[in-house]
N, C-alpha and C positions, 0 to 999 in steps of 0.2 A: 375837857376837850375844847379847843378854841377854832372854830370856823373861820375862815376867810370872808372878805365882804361878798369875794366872785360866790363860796359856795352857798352860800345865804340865798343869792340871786338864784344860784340854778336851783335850789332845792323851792324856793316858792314859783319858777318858771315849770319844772316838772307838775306840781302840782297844779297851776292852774291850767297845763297843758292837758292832763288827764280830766280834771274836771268839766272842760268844754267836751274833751274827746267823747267818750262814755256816755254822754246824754243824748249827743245826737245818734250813738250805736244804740242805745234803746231806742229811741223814737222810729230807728230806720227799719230794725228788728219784728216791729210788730204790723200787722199780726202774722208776718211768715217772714220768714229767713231770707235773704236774697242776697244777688252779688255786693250791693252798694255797703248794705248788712254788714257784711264779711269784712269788705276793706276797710270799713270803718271800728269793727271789731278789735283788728289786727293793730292797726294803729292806736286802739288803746292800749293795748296791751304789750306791746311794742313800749309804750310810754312807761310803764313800770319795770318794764326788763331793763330800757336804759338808764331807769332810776338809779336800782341795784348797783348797775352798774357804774355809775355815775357815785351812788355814797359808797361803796366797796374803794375804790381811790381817792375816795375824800378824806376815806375813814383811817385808813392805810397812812395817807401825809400825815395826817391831824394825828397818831395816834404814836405812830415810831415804832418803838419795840414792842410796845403794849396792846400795837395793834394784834385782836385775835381772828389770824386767816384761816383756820378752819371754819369755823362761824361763819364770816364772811362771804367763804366759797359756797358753803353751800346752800345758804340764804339767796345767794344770785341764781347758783345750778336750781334752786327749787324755783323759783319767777321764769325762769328760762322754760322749765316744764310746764309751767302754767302757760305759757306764750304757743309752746306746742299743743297744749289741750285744747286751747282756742280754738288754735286751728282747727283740729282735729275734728271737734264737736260740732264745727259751722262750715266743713266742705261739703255738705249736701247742697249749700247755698249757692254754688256753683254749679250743680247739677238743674238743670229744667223737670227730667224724672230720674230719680238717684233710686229709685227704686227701696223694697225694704231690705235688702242684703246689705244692699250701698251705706243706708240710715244706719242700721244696726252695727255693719265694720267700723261706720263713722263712731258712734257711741263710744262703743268698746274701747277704741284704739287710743278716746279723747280721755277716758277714763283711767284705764290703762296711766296717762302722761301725768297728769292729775296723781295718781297714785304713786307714782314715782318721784312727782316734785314734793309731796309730803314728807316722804321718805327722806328727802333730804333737806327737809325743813328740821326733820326729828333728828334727825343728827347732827344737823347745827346746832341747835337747842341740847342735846348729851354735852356736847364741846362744852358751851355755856353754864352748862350744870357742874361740870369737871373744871371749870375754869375757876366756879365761886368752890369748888371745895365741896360740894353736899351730893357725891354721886355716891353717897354709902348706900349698904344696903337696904337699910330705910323708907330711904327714896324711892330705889327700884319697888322694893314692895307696894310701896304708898302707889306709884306709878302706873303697876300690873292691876292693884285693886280699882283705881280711879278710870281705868280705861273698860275694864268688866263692869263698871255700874254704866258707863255710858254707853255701853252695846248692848245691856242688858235694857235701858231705857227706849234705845231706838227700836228694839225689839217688838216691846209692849207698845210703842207710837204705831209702828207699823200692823200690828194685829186689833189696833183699837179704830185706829181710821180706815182699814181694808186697802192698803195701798197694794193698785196692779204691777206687781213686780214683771210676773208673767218670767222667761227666762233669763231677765235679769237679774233676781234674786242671790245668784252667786256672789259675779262682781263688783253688784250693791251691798253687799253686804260685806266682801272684801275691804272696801271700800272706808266702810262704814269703821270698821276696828283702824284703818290706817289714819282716818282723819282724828279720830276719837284717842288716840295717841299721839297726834301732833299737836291738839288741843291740852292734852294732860302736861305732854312735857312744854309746851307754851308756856302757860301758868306757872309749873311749877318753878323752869327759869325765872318767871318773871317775881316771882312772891319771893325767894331766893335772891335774885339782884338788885331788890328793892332799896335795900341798903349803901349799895353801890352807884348806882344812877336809875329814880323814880321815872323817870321821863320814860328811859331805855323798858324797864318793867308796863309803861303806861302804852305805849305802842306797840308791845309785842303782842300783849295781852288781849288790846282792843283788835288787832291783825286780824290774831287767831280766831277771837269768837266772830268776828263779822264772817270771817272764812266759812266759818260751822256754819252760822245763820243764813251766807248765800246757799251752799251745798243743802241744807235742811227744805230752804223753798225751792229749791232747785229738783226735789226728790218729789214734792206735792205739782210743780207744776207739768212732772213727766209721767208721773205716775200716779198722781190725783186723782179725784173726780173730776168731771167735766168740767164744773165750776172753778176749779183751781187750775185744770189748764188752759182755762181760756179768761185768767184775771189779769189785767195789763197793770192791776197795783203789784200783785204776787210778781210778775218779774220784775216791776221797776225796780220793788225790794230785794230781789234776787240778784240784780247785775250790779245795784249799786254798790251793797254790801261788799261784793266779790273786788270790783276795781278798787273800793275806798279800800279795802283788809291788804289786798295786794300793795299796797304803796304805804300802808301802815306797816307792814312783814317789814317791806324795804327797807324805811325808815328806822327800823330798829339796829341793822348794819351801821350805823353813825356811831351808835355809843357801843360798839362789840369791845371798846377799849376799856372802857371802865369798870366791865368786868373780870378782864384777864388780873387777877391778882399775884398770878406769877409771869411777869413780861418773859417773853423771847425772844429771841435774837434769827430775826431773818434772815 
């Protein structure tokens, strides 16, 4: 794959646009949510959805027939759900009393977006698996086990630290097997394409687990002890993880070409 000097530019200007962005949304974030919060939120997150979208055309010129647009697409549609969960998760910030209907529709509905952009993270990552050739049944098996030890893990975390689920136990745990799949099939793409572009394997990989690691602190600071919901390191760990995996996801959309081992014709 050969960049252009302009896309070199944008790809380290997106970058050092999200890294100003994102710190001053923690700083502004704590210790309660607010409007300044929000817009500052949005605008990070805004910053990786036009990544996406920004390498999904990059990737496309650079790539030709080899560029692989299923992948691509839904690499972008999964950052776009993530950009709605934002929202979704921080419109209480806009409320003076949102009440707990208000909080909890909020949750749901951000969780909910969240679940659905995985959803098609995990199916751009099939594409990719199907692309190298290794979607036998092997895999799937390997895939259905590797996702059963990891919700079997969160299981035992959850009954060991007593996390207050309280009525959210359902779509936390919904939740819980969708990410735990988008991590499985992450890796397994990435261990799989290694041969074809390390780079492309080295950022999907890193995306993915920083992705887990926000959402795992993201679960102790909602549902913790008191101590863990009110640690201003736990969330810096938490938001950070989330915007840096986000623009790492993105970033993996560059090399979707040097996977396609069978080009097609657009």
């Amino acid at each position: 794959m050969s960049l252009s000097t302009t896309s070199v530019i944008g790809i380290v200007l997106f970058w050092i646009a999200e890294c100003i962005a994102f710190p001053f949304f923690i700083k502004a974030q704590w210790p309660k949510k607010c409007v300044k919060s929000f817009c500052l939120k949005m605008i990070a997150a805004s910053i990786f959805v036009g990544y996406g979208i920004f390498a999904y055309f990059t990737a496309k010129e650079a790539w030709g027939v080899k560029f692989l647009e299923p992948f691509a697409r839904d690499m972008v549609i999964g950052l776009c759900f993530g950009w709605l969960g934002d929202l979704l998760l921080h419109l209480t910030a806009l409320s003076k009393n949102p009440g707990k209907v208000f909080t909890a529709a909020s949750f749901v509905s951000g969780l909910v977006a969240f679940l659905v952009g995985h959803i098609f993270y995990v199916l751009a990552y099939i594409e990719g698996i199907n692309a190298v050739g290794a979607a036998g049944s092997k895999t799937r098996t390997l895939i259905i086990v590797e996702v059963a030890i990891l919700v079997i893990a969160f299981v035992a975390v959850q009954l060991v630290v007593k996390l207050k689920l309280g009525p959210a136990v359902v779509p936390v745990a919904l939740y819980a097997v969708t990410i735990s799949t988008m991590l499985v099939c992450a890796v397994t793409l990435a261990i799989r394409a290694a041969k074809y572009s390390w780079l492309m394997s080295v950022v999907l990989a890193v995306g993915a687990v920083l992705f887990v690691v926000s959402d795992g602190t993201l679960v102790f600071c909602l549902f913790g002890n008191d101590r863990a919901k009110t640690s201003y390191k736990l969330k810096v760990v938490n938001l950070t993880t989330y915007f840096i995996g986000q623009m790492m996801l993105a970033s993996a959309i560059f090399f979707c070409g040097s996977i396609n081992v069978s080009p097609v014709t657009l």
